[in-house]
N, C-alpha and C positions, 0 to 999 in steps of 0.2 A: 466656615468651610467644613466639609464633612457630611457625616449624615448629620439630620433633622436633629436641632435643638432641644426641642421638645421631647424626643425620644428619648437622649440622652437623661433628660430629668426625670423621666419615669423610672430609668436604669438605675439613677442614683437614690431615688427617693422609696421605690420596693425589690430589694435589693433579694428579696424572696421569689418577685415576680423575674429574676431579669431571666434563668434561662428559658422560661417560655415568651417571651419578650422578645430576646435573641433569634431563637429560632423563628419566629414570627418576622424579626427583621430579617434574616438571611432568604428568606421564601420571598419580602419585599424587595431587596435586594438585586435577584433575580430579575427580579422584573420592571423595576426602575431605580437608579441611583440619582441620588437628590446632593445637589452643592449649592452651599448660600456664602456669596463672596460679597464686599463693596464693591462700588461702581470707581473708576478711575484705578483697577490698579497696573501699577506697572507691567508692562511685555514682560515675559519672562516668569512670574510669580505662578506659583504652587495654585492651582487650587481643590487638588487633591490627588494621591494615587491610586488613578484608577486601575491600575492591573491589580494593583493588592485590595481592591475595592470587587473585584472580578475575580476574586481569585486563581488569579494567573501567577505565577514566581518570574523572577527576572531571567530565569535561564531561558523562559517560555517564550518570550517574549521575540528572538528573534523568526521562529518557526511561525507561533500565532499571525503574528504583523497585525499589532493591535493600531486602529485608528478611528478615527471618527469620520461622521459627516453631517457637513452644514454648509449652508447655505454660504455665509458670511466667516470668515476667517478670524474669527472670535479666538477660537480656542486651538490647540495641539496638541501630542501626546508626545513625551519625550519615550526615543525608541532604546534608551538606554535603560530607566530609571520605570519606565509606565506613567510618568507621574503628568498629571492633565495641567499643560501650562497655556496662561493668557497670551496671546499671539498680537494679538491689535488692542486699539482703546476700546474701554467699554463705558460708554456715556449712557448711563439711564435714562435721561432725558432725553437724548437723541433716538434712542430704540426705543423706548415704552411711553414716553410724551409722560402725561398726568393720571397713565394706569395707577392702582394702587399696587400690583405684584404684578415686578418687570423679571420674567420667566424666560428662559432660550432652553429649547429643547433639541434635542439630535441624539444622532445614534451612535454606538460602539461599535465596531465590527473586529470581529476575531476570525480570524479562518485555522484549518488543520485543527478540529477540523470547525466548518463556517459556522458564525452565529454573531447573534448582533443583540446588544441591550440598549437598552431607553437611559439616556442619562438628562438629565434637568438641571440646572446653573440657574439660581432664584439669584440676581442681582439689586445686590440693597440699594437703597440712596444715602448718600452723604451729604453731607451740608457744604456744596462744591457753587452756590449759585446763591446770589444777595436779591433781597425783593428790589423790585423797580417799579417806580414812577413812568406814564410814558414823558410826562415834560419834568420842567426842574421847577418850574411853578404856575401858579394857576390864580387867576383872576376870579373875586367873587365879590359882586355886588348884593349889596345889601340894605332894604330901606329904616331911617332912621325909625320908622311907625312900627316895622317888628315887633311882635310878642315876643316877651324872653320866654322859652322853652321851644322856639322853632327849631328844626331841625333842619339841615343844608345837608345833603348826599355829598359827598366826596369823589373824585377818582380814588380807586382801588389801587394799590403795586401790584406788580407782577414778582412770583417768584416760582423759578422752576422747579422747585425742587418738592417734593408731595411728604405729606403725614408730620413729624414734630420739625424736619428740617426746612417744612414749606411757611408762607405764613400764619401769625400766629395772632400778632397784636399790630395794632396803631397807638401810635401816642405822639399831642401836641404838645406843642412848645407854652409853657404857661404864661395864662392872659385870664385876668378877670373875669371879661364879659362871655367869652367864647370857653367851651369843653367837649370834649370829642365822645362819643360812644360810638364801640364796637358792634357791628350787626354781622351776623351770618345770613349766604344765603342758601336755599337748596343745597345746591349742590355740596355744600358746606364750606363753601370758600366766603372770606372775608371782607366787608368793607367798612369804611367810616362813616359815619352821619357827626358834623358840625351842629352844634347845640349853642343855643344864644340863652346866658345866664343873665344878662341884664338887657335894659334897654338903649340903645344906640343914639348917641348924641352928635347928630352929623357935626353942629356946632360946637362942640368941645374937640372931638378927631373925629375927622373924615376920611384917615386910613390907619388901616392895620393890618400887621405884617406876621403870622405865624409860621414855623416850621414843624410841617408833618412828618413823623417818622414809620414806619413799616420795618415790624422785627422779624424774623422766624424762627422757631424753637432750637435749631440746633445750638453746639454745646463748642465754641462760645458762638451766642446766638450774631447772626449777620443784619443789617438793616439798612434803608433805605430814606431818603427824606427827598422831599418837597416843599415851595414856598408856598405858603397863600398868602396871597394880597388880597382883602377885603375893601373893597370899596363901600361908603357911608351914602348911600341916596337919601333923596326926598322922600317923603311919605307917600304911598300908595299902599291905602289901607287894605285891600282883598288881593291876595295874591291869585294865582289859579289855582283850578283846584282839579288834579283829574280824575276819569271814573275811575280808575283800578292805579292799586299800586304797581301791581305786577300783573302784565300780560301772558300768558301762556298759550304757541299755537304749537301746533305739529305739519311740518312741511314733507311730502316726497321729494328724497332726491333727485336729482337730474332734470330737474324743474326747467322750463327754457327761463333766459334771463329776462326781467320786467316784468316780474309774476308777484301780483300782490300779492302780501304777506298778511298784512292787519293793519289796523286804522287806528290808532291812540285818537283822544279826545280829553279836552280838558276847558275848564266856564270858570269865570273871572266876575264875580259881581260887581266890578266896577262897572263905568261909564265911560264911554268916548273909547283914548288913547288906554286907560288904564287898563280895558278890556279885550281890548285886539291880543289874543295869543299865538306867538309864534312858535312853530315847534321846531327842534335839531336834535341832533345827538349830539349826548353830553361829550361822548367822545367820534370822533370822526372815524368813519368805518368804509372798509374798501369792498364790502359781499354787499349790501344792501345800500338803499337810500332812501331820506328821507321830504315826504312834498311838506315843505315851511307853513303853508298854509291850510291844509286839510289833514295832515298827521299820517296821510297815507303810508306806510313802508313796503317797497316793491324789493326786490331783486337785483344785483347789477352784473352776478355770472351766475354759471352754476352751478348747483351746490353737491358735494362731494360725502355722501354718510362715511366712507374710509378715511378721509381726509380729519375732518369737523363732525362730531356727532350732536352738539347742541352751539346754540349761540345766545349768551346774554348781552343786550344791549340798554343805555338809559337812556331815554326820553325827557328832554326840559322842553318844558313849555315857560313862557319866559311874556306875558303882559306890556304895554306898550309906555307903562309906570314904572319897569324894570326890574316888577317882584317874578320868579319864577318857580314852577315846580318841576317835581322829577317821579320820573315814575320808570317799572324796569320792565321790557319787554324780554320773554324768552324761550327762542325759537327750536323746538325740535326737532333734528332731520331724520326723517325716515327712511331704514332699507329698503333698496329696492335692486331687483334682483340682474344688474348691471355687469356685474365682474363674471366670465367664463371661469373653471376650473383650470391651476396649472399643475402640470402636470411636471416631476419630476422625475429621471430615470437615473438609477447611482447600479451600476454593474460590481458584482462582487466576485464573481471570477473572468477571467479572460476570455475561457474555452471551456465549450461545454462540452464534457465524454459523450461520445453518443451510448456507453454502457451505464450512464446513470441511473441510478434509481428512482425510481416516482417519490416525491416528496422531496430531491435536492432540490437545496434553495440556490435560487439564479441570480438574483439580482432583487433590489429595495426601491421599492415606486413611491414619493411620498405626493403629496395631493393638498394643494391650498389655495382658496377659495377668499377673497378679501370678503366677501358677505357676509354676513351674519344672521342666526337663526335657521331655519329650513334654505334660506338664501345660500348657505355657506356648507349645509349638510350633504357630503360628495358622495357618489357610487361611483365604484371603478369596476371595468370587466374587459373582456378581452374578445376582440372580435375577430369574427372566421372560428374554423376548427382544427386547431392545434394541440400538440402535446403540453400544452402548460396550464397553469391554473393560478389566477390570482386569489391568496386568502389576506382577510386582515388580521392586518397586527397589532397598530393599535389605532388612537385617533389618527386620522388624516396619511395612516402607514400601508402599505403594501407587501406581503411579500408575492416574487414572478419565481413558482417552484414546478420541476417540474410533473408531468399528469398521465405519462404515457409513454412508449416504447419508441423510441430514438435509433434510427440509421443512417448514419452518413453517406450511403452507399444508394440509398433511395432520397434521401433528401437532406443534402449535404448545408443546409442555411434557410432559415423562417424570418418571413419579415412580420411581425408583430405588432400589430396595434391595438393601442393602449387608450380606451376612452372613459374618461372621468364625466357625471354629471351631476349639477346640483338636485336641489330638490327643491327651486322656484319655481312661481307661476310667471311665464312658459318657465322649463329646465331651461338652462344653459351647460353645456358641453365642450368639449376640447381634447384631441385625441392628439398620439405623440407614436411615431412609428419607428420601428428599430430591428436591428438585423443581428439576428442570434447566430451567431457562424456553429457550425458543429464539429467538434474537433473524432480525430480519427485512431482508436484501438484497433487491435491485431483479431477482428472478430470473426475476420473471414480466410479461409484455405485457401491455396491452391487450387484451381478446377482446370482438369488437362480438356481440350478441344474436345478430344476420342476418349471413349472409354476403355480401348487397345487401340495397338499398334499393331499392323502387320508389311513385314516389308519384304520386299525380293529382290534377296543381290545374287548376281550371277557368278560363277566361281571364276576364279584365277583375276578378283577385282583387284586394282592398282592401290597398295597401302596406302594411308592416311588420308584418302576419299571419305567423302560424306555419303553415308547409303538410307538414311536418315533423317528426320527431325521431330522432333517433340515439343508441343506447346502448351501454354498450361498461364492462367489471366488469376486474377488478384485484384478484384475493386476497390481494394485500401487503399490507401496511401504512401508518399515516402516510402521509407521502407519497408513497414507491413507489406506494401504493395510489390515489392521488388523480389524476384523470382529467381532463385540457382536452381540448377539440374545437376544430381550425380546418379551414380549408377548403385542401387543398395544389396540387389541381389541378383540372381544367375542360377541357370542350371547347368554350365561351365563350374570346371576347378575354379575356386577361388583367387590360386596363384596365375591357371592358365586367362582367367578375366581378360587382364591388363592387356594379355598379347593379342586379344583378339578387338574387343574393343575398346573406344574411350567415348564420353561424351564432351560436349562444352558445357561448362557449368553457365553463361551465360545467353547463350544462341539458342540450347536446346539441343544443336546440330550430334548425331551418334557417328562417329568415324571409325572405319575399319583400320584397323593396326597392322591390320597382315593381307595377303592375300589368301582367300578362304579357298580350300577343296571339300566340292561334293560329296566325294568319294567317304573322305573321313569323318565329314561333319557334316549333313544335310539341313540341319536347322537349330538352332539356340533359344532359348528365349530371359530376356532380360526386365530386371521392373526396376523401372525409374523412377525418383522423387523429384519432388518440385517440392521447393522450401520458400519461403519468405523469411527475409531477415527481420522481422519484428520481436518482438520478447513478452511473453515464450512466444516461440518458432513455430508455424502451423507446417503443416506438409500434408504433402498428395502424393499416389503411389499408382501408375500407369505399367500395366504389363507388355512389352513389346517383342513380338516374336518375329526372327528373322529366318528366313525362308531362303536357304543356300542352293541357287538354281545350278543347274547340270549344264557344263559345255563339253562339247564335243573334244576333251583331250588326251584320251586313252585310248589306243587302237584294240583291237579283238587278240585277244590271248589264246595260240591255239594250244590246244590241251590234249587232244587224241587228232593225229596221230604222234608221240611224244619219240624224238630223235634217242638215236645211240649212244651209247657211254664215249664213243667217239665221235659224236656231231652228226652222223651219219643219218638217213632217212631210215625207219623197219622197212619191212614188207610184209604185205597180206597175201596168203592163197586163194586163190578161185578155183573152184572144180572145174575140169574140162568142161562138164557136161552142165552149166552153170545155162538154167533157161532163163528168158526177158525177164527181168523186174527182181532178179535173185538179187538179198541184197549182202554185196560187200562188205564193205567196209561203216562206219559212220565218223565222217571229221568233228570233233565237239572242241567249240570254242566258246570264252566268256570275255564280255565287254564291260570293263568297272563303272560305267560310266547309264546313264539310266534313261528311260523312256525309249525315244527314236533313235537317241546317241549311242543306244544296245542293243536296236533292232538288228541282226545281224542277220546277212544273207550270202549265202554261198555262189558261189563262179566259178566254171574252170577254167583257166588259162590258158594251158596247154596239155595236151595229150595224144599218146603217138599214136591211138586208134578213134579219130573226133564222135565218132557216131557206138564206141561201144558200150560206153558206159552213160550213165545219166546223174548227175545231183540234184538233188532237192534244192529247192531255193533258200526255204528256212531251215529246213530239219538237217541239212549235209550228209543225207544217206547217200551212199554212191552204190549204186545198183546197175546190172548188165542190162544194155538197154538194147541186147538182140544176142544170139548164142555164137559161141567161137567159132571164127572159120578156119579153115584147114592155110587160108591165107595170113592169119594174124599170127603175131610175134607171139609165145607165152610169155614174154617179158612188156608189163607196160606200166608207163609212169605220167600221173595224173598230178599237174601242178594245182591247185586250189588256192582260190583269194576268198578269204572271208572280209566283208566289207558291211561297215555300222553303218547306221541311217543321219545321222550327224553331215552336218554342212558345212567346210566339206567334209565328205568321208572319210574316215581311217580304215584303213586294212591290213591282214597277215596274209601270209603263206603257207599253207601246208604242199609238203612232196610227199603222195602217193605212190608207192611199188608194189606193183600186185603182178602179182605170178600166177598163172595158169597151170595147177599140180593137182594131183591128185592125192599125193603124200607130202610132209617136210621133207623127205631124203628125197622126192624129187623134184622140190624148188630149190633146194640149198643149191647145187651147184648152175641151176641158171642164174639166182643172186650172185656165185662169185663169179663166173663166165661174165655179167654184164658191170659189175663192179670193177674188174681189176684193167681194159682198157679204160675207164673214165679217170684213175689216178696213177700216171706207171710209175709216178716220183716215188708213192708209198714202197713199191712192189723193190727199187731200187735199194731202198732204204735197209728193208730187209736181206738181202741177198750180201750188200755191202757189209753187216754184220756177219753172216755165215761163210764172206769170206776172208774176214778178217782171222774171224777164229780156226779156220781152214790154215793159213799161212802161218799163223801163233804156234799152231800144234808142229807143223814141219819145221819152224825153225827152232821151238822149244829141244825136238826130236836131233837134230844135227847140236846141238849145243852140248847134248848130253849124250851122245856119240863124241863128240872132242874132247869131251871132259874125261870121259873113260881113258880114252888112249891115251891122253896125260896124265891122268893117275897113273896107268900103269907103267908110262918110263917114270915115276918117278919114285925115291924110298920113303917120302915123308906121309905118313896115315893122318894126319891132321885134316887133310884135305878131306875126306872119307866122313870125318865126322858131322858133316851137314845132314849125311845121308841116313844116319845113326838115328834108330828107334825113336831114342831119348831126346832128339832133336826137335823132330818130325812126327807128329802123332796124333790121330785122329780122337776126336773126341766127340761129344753129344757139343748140339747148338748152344752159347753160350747168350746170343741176341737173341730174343721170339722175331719173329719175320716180320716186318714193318714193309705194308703192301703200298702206304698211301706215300712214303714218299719217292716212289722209283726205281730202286736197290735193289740188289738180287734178292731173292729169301734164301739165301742160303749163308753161311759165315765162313770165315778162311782164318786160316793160320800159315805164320810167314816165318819163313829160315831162310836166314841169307847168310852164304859164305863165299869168304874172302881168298881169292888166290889170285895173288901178282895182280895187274891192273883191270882182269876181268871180275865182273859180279854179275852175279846169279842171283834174283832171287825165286824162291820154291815157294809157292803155294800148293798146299794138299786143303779140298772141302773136307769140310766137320759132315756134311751129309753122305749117310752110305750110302752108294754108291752099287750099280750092277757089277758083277763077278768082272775081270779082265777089262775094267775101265777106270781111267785117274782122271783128275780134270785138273792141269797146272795153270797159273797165268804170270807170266813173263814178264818182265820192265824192258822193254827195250832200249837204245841209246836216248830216243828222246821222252823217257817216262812213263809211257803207253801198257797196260798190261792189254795180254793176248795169250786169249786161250788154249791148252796144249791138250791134245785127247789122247789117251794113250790104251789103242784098242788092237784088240788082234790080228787085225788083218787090213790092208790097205786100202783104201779109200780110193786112193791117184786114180784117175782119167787122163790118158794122154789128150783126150778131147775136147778138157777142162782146160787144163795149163796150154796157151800158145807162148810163143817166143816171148824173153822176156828183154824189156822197155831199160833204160835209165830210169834211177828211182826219180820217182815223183816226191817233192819235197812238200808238196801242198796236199795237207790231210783234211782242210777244212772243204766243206760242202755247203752247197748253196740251200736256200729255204724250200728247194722242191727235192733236193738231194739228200736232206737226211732220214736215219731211220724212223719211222713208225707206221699205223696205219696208211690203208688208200688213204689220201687230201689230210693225214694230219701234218700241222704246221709247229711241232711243239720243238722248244727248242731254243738255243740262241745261235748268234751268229759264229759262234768260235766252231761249232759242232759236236759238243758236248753230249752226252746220255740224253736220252728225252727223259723228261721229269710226267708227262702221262703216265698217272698208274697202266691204265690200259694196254697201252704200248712199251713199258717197260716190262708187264707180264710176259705179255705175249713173244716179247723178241725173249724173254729167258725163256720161256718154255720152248721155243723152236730150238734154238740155243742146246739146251739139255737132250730134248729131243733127238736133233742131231745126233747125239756125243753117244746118246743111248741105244741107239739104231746102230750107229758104227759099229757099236762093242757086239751087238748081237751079231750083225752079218747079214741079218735079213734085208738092205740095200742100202744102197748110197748114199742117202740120204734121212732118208724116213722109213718107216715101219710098214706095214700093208693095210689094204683097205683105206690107204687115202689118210690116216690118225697123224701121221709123221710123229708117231707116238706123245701124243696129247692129249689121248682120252681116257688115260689113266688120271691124270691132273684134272682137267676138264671135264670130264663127262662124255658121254657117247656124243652127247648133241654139239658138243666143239672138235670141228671136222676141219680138211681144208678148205672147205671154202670159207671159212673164217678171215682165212690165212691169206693176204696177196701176194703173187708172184714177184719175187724180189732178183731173179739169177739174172736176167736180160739187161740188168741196173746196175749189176755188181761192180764196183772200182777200186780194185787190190791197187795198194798203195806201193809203189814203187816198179808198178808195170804198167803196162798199157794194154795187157790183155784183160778181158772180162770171159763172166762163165755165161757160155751157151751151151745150146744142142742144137749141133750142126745137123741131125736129121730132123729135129724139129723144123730147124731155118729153112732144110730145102723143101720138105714138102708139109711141113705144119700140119704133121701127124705125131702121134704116140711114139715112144718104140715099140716096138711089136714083146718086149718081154716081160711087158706087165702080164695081169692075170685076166684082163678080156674082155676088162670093163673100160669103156668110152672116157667115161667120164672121172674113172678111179685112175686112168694112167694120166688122164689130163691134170691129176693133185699132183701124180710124180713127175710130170715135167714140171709142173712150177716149183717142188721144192727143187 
């Protein structure tokens, strides 16, 4: 076992030569490992280790997965150890017959990475098998007239076993007359020839009885015997005699059966009986036969060159005196070129990468031919045109590597055929086909359908709808082939993404998260990936922009003509003298909303001269569409619908007031002339204040008329001291005026004193104040303060004050009854101060007003020229027609009288003691 014997004795015998020796054996090595075992040994035994033969280590061995391949289950490879163990019997005679070197070849194969060696197993012969006789003994006649020194042929033994274990010798049983010699022949096998040392005396014995024996060299040598019985004949002096000893023919195989072979012959100088020769085989044969009479030898099947490659046969011819001879006929069969090529396929991996490189090895083809010579000599090749390429490897070896660039994606499996042929006259052939699967890497991306996306959602779409889809193929497999979608980038905030959209990692499908506005947001654009889950991860990146269409959901925004700090409509003037096509005014409005849904166009709805005026349909110019008549109002008011082109449409409203003037002093008072009938609750509102603080001042005024005359019955000055400087004293403002939340701008300071069950309390303003004027405010029984004026001269109208009512215990007012502007509604239900800056100004300024005009003298009310002294505060341009008429509304509390003017009431005129102006005495009857 191991390597070569022979090698070894070179290593030990020049021991200078061994390491280029060595190295010479590891480069053999390499390339084929040799092992010489005996024949018969037990399953299980060693016959060497070949991982450590391989230089493989044992840790290697489970990754490698080192094994062999053969045909026959001869051999194994323990996957523990490496070590190459006998599996089945091994009979050398039954594999190799009477070869001289009984050889088994097969291959190694290693993978991780793959390779294969040539290993060779020379199996010896042991001395396992004794020669044989085919009988136990044998008949031989002999005549008494024999020359001693004849020689008699023997049967041969049989032993299977080949070189010192096969046979060796013969040797007889001792006898006088008889002696045996050994002959070889060709082939170099052995027979006997029987030798006559004396002469035969039938009359002294007429039998004899010897035993043959057959040894063969092995150690202790084995043997075999046989009897001969010699029978003693009559004399028949000329035995036969034939022409040849030995015959030699050459036959083709495959011969049909009853095919002459050759013809023996053989002459007998006797006469008569003595000369008739019959001929047979010495020994009885089942391939051939022979005619008794003419020596013919024909055929009886046919004959097999892989089977039998030669045949010796002997020949007796045998005279009718019962001398015979022997002669040895021996048949040569020739190849012929009968056997196809077989064709073997041994797979070495399972699945082939389609990213393999040219030159992987696929799989080991071996190639055997029972022929021999050119008979036996294969070519293998590969037919069609494929990626592979068969090279040799060694004799009768193959390797299938492969030759060319692999896609599974264009051609997922090769069926391959494999055709081996000899090299006889004709070839023979034989082909073997087989189906390469091609396994599948991650070699391909994503590929999206589009190469963008563009999509159009309409705004105010229903959250978590689909507005979307995205698709994107993979002609891998498994999961190379399998496809997620996420979202990787945006031109959206990062945070804001999530709220807008989401996609499906497996659908594709993009879903809206919110309901989207035009307005704020008309288009996004997003880029999605498509991933495959194979390793590494390939991806594809698709940009998808989304396109936020416009619905009609924002009506027209009017912007000019822009309402009052009281809700109220402005107004524009027109010149009397205003000719066709003069333009007024311009209404401008905007539509958030885009396209047709902001096509805006104007209308008028209503207006109290239909043919005076004209609008533009898109522009909203309002221009005079003919000159004023002596019949038209100078007061007119033009409603306006602006209306967007959206289905359906939205619309606003503008109100138009335009005045027919030639100055603002002479529109102002047709604005308030036609303002103050449209809201008289304002007008009430007003008047109700002024005469609130009308009755505050009279009873403030009688309170402190009672108080006097009670101080004066009485002695105690304590009382007094409310009244005291030191009490009581004006000062600078200690708040700045805070206009936005309602409040007077002005600050107070409070003394209150105590006598008996009455209280008083004094307010004196921090603001100076005109010469001869105080301004107190009161707490009445139920909390109330009320304003007390204290001015030089009296105020009272008998024509003011009518008879006075039971008090009224209900101080609250309804939502058209309390104070502020015409139609304002500010306020709660209790009737509280209005909290409108607007209208909390304006009623203090009347307020003061008032108080300030009393103390002067200049009227009753208000000041001259219509100011109700306001335009000190305000400016010239705050007049009364600001101002709505509050007296006709007034409801003093605890009467049931209200303030009029009775010469108003009766002929709704002036009084005649204004100063001459129409419309300056019309500001003093409404204050």
């Amino acid at each position: 076992m191991g390597s070569s014997a022979g090698e070894r004795g070179w290593a030990e015998r020049l021991p200078v030569l061994f390491p280029f020796l060595l190295s010479l054996f590891c480069w053999a090595l390499s390339e084929q490992i040799r092992y010489r075992i005996p024949e018969e040994m037990p399953e299980g035994s060693v016959v060497g280790n070949l991982a450590k033969d391989l230089g493989l280590s044992v840790h290697e061995l489970p990754t490698r997965q080192l094994r062999i391949s053969l045909e026959k289950p001869y051999f194994t490879v323990s996957a523990k150890s490496g070590e190459l163990l006998v599996s089945s019997r091994l009979d050398r005679e039954q594999m190799c017959g009477k070869k001289s070197a009984c050889t088994l070849e097969f291959e190694a194969v290693a993978e991780n990475p793959l390779n294969f060696y040539h290993v060779s197993v020379d199996v010896e012969d042991i001395n396992d098998h004794t020669p044989k006789f085919t009988q136990t003994s044998f008949d031989l006649q002999i005549s008494e007239s024999t020359v001693p020194g004849t020689r008699f042929i023997l049967e041969a033994a049989e032993d299977a076993d080949i070189g010192l274990n096969g046979l060796q010798i013969y040797k007889l049983s001792l006898s006088p007359r008889f002696s045996l010699i050994n002959k070889d022949k060709l082939d170099g096998s052995k027979y006997p020839e029987l030798a006559l040392e004396k002469r035969l005396d039938r009359e002294q014995q007429s039998y004899h009885c010897l035993v043959l024996t057959a040894l063969d060299g092995g150690d202790p040598p084995l043997s075999g015997t046989t009897e001969l019985q010699i029978q003693v004949t009559d004399a028949n002096d000329n035995p036969p005699v034939f022409n040849q000893d030995i015959y030699r023919v050459s036959l083709p195989e495959n011969v049909p059966p009853g095919t002459a072979v050759l013809q023996v012959s053989a002459t007998d100088q006797d006469e008569g009986i003595n000369s008739e020769i019959t001929y047979s085989f010495y020994r009885t044969g089942q391939v051939f036969s022979l005619n008794s009479k003419t020596g013919e030898i024909t055929t009886l099947r046919t004959l097999d060159f892989e089977e039998t490659k030669e045949y010796s046969i002997v020949v007796e011819g045998r005279d009718g005196g019962g001398l015979a001879a022997q002669c040895t006929v021996e048949i040569n069969i020739q190849d012929e070129n009968d056997n196809s090529p077989e064709v073997t396929f041994h797979s070495l991996t399972e699945m082939i990468l389609e990213n393999g490189p040219p030159g992987t090895l696929i799989a080991l083809i071996k190639i055997h031919d029972q022929d021999s010579g050119e008979n036996g000599e294969v070519n293998c090749r590969l037919e069609g045109e494929v990626p592979f390429q068969i090279t040799s490897s060694s004799k009768n070896s193959y390797k299938l590597v492969i030759d060319g660039t692999l896609d599974r994606e264009q051609t997922p499996e090769y069926n391959v055929t494999i055709t081996a042929t000899d090299r006889g006259k004709p070839p023979l052939s034989s082909s073997i086909s087989i189906t390469l699967h091609i396994a599948d890497v991650n070699d391909n991306a994503p590929v999206f359908h589009q190469a963008s996306y563009v999509v159009h959602v309409a705004e105010n779409n229903p959250p978590g709808a689909p507005i979307a889809q995205v698709s994107a193929s993979d002609p891998d497999l498994g999961p190379n082939g399998r496809v997620s979608y996420s979202i990787v980038a945006s031109d959206l905030e990062p945070r804001a993404l999530a709220s807008y959209v989401s996609v499906s990692a497996q659908s594709g499908v993009v879903f809206a998260q919110r309901a989207f506005d035009h307005e704020q947001l008309r288009a996004f654009e997003l880029t999605l990936q498509a991933r495959d889950q194979g390793s590494p991860a390939l991806s594809a990146n698709v940009s998808l922009r989304v396109l936020v269409g416009d619905r009609n959901d924002n009506a027209p925004r009017v912007l000019y003509p822009a309402l009052g700090p009281d809700g109220s409509a402005l107004f524009d003037t027109v010149p009397r003298a205003a000719q066709p096509g003069y333009l007024v005014t311009k209404v401008v409005a905007v539509d958030a909303d885009s396209g047709h849904n902001a096509w805006l166009s104007y209308h008028v709805l209503q207006a109290s001269e239909p043919g005076l005026f004209s609008l533009g349909l898109r522009t909203g110019e309002v221009r005079t569409a003919r000159a004023l008549g002596d019949r038209d109002a100078a007061r007119q008011r033009l409603l306006v619908a602006v209306r967007d082109g959206g289905q359906p449409p939205l619309s606003a409203t503008a109100t138009l007031l335009l005045v027919f003037a030639d100055s603002l002093q002479e529109a102002l008072p047709d604005v308030s002339e036609r303002q103050a009938p449209a809201d008289p609750q304002a007008e009430l509102q007003f008047y109700l204040v002024v005469a609130l603080a009308l009755i505050s001042v009279l009873f403030l005024l009688a309170v402190i008329l009672a108080v006097a005359l009670r101080l004066g019955r009485s002695s105690s000055s304590t009382t007094w001291g409310c009244f005291q400087p030191g009490l009581c004293v004006k000062s600078g403002p200690v708040v700045p005026p805070n206009y936005s939340e309602g409040t007077l701008p002005y600050s107070y300071n409070l003394c209150v004193a105590h006598t008996g069950k009455t209280e008083f309390n004094f307010l004196k303003c921090n603001e100076q104040l005109s010469s001869g004027q105080d301004i107190l405010l009161c707490n009445d029984s139920s909390g109330a303060l009320f304003p007390l004026y204290n001015t030089n001269e009296s105020t009272s109208d008998p024509e003011t004050l009518t008879s006075q009512a039971p008090p009224n215990t209900d101080w609250r007012f309804s939502q058209a009854q309390r104070p502020g502007t015409s139609g304002s509604q500010n306020g709660d239900e209790t009737g509280t101060w209005p909290n409108n800056q607007f209208d909390t100004e304006m009623l203090q300024a009347m307020i003061l007003a008032s108080a300030s005009e009393a103390a002067d003298g200049s009227s009753t009310l208000g000041g001259g020229a219509g100011t109700m002294g306001l335009s000190a505060r305000y400016g010239p341009q705050f007049t009364l027609q600001h101002v709505p008429d509050y007296r006709q509304n007034v409801y003093i509390p605890g009467s049931n009288a209200t303030l009029t003017n009775a010469a108003g009431k009766r002929d709704g005129k002036a009084p005649a003691g204004g100063n001459g102006s129409k419309k300056k005495s019309g500001k003093k009857e409404k204050k």
